[in-house]
DOMI-934902 format. One record per residue: x, y, z of N, C-alpha, C, CB in turn. Coordinates in steps of 0.2 Angstrom, whole numbers, padded with zeros to 4 digits, always signed. Glycine has a CB too. Layout:
% DOMI-934902
XYZXYZXYZXYZ/...
% end
This chain:
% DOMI-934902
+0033-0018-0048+0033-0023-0042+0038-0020-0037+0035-0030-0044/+0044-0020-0039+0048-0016-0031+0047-0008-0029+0057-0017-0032/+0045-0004-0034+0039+0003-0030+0032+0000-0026+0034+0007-0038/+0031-0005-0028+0025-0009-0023+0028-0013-0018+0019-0013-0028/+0035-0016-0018+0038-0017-0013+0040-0011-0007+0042-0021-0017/+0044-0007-0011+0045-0003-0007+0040+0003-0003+0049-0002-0009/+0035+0002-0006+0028+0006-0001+0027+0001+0002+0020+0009-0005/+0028-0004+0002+0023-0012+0004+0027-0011+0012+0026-0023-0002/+0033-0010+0011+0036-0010+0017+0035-0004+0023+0040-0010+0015/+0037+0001+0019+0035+0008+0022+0030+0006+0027+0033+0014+0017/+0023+0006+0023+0016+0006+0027+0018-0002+0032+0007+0004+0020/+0022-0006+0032+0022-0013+0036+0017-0017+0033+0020-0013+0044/+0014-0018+0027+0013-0022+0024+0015-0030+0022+0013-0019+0020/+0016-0033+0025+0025-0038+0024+0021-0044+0021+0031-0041+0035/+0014-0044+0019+0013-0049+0017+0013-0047+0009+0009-0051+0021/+0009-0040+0008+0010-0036+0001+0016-0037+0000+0008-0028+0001/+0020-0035+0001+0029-0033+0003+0031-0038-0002+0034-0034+0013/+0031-0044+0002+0032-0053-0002+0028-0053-0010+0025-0060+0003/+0022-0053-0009+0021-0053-0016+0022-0050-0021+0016-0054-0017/+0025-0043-0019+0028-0038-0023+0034-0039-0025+0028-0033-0021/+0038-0042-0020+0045-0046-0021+0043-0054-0027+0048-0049-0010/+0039-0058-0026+0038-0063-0028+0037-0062-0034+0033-0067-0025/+0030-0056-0037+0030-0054-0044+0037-0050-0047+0024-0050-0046/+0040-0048-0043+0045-0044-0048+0051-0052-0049+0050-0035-0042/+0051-0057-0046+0054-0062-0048+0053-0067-0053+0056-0064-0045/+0042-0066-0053+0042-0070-0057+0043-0066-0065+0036-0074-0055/+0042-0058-0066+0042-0056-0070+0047-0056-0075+0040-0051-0067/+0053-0059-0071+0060-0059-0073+0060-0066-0076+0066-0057-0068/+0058-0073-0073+0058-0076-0074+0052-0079-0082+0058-0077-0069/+0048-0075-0081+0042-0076-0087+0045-0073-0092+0034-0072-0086/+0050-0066-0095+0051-0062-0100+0057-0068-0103+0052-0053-0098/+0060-0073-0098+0066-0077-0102+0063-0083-0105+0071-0079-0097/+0069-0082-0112+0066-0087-0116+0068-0092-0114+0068-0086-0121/+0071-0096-0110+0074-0101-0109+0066-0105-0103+0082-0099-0106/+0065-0110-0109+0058-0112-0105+0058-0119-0102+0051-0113-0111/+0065-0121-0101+0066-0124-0093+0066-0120-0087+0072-0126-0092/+0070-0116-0086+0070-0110-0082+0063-0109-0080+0074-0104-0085/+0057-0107-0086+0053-0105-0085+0049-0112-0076+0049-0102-0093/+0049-0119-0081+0044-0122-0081+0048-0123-0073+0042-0127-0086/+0054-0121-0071+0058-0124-0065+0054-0121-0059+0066-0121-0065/+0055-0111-0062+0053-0108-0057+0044-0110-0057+0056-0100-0058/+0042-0112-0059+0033-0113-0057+0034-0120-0051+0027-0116-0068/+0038-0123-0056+0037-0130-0049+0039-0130-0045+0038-0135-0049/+0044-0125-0041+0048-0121-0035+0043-0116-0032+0055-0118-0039/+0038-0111-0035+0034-0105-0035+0032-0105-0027+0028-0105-0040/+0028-0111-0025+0025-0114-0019+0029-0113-0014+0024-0120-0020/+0036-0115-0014+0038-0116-0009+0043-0111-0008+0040-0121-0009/+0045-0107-0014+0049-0101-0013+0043-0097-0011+0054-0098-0019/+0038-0096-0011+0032-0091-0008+0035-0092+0000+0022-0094-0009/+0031-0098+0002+0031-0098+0009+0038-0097+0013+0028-0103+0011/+0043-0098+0010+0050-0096+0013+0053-0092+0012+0055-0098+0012/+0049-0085+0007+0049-0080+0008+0048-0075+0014+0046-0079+0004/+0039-0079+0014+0035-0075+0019+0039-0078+0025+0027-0077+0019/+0042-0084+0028+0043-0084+0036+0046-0078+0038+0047-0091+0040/+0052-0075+0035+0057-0072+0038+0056-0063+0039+0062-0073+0033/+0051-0064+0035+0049-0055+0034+0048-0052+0042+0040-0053+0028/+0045-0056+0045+0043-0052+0053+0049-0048+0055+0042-0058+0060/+0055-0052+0054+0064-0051+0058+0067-0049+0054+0068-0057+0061/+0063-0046+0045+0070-0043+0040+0071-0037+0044+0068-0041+0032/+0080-0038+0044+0082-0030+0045+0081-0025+0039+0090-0030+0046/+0077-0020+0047+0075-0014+0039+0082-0011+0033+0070-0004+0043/+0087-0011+0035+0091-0010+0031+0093-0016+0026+0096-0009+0035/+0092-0021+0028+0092-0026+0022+0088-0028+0018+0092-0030+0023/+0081-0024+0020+0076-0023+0014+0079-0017+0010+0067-0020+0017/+0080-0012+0013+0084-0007+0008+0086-0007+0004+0087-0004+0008/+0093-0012+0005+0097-0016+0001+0095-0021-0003+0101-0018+0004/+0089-0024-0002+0086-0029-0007+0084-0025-0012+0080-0033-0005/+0079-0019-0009+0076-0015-0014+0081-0010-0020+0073-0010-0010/+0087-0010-0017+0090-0009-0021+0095-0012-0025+0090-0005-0020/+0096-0019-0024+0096-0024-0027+0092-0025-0035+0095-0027-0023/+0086-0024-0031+0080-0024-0038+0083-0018-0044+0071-0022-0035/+0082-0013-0038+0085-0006-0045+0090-0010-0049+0091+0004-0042/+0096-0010-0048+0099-0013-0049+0102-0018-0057+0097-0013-0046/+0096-0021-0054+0094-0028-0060+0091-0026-0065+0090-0034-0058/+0084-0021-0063+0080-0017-0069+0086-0013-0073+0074-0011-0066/+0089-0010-0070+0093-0006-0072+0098-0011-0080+0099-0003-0064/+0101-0014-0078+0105-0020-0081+0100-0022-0086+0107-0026-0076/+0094-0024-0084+0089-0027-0088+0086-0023-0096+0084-0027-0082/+0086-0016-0093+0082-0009-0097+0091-0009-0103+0079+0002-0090/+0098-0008-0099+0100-0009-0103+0105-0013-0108+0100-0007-0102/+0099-0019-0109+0101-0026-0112+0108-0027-0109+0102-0027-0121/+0109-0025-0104+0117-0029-0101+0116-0035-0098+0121-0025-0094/+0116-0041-0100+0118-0048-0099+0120-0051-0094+0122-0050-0102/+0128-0047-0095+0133-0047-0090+0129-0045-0083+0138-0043-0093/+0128-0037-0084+0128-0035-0076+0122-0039-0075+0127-0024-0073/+0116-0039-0078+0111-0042-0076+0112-0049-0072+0108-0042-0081/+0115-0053-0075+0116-0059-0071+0123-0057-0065+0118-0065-0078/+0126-0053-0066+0130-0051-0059+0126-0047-0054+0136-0047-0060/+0121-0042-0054+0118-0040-0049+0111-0047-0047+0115-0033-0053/+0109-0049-0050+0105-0055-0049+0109-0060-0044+0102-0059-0055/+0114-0063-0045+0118-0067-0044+0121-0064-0035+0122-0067-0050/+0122-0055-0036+0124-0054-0028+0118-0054-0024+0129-0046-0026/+0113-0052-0028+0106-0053-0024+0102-0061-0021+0102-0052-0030/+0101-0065-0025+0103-0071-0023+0106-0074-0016+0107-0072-0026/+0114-0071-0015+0120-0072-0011+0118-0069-0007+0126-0070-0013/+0115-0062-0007+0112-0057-0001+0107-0059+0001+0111-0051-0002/+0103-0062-0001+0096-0065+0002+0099-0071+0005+0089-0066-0004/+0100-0076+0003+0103-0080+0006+0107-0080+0014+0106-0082+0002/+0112-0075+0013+0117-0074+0019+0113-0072+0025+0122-0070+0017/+0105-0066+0022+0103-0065+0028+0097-0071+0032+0101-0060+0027/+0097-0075+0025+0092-0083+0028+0096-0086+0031+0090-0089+0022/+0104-0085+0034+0106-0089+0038+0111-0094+0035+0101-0090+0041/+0109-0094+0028+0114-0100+0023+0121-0097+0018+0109-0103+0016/+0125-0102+0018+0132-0099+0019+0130-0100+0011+0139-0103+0024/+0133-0095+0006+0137-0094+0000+0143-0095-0002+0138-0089-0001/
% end
């Protein structure tokens, strides 16, 4: 999903781009066992889609870079059962997406 995010972008795909972004978060969300979390993110899905999509026109292309490799990142943590970095690279990610939505952290 973020290889298909990051071609998504290249080509200006920004709507591909989103749902590449969207499955690489739901992908993280589905593999956890914790089936609150699961059933949270589904009833949230809807509306994190479309608050995804408004902003993409005005993402700074540098801040998609840094999203994108935000993602590496977390895979990275992820492949190597690290817990810890996993939930710290998720967590600055989060913070970083947020801050460029305009909302204070």
């Amino acid at each position: 999903a973020t290889n298909r995010m990051e071609k998504c972008w290249a080509e200006q795909d920004l709507i591909a781009n989103v749902e590449a972004d969207l499955e690489f978060h739901a992908t993280i969300v589905e593999a956890c066992s914790n089936s609150m979390m699961r059933e949270l993110y589904q009833a949230v899905r809807d509306k994190i889609t479309e608050t995804q999509r408004q902003p993409i026109p005005i993402t700074d292309p540098e801040r998609m870079r840094e999203s994108i490799g935000e993602h590496r990142k977390i895979i990275a943590a992820l492949r190597n059962n690290d817990a810890d970095g996993a939930r710290r690279e998720m967590q600055a990610h989060v913070r970083n997406t947020a801050r460029c939505a305009g909302l204070q952290t």
